[in-house]
C-alpha positions, 0 to 999 in steps of 0.5 A: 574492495574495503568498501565492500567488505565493510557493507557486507559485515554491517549489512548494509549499503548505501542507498543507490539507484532506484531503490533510495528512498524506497521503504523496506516493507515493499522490497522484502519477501517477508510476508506482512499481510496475513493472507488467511483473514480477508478485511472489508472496509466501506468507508470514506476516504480520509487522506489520499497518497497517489504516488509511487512505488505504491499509492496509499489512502487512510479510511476510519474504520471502527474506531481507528484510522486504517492505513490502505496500500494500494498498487503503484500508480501506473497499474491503477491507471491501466486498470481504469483508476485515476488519481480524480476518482480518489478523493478525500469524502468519497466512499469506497470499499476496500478488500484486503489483507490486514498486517498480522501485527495488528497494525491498522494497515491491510494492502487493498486487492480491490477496490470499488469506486463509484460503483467499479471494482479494480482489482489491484494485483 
């Protein structure tokens, strides 16, 4: 009950469960992402993250390396994307909604791979 009482005054509780480890911007409501300006990116791959809770891939886009949040891995498998059609030089094009802060970040909507788009939400 103390304990309980101690995270509720500080906010905060330790990390359990399948939630550690998780970064905060994929559990919060808070929209990040401003839904009223689509970005189009056509670049070539950078860097590529298959992974969980969300993969990621890095693309240089005017000037700038762009930080692309995908759907997690099981979707993008489901959907007919696998980790092998994702690799560093290959070209894709990205639909999506930039960070309103700025951030070189936009969560993808689709994605077009060789010639395939996957809609990914």
């Amino acid at each position: 009950m103390a304990a309980q009482a101690l995270y509720a005054a500080l906010s905060w509780a330790p990390p359990q469960g399948w939630q550690a480890g998780i970064e905060a911007r994929y559990l919060g409501r808070i929209e990040v992402n401003d839904a009223d300006q689509t970005l189009t990116i056509e670049a070539p791959l950078t860097e590529v993250r298959y992974r969980n809770p969300h993969a990621e891939v890095k693309v240089d886009y005017q000037g700038a390396s762009w930080e692309v949040v995908l759907a997690p891995v099981s979707r993008m498998e489901s959907r007919g994307l696998a980790k092998d059609a994702l690799a560093v030089g290959k070209t894709v094009t990205i639909v999506g909604y930039p960070r309103k802060d700025g951030t070189h970040e936009v969560r993808a909507e689709r994605i077009t791979v060789d010639g395939k788009t996957i809609e990914l939400r």
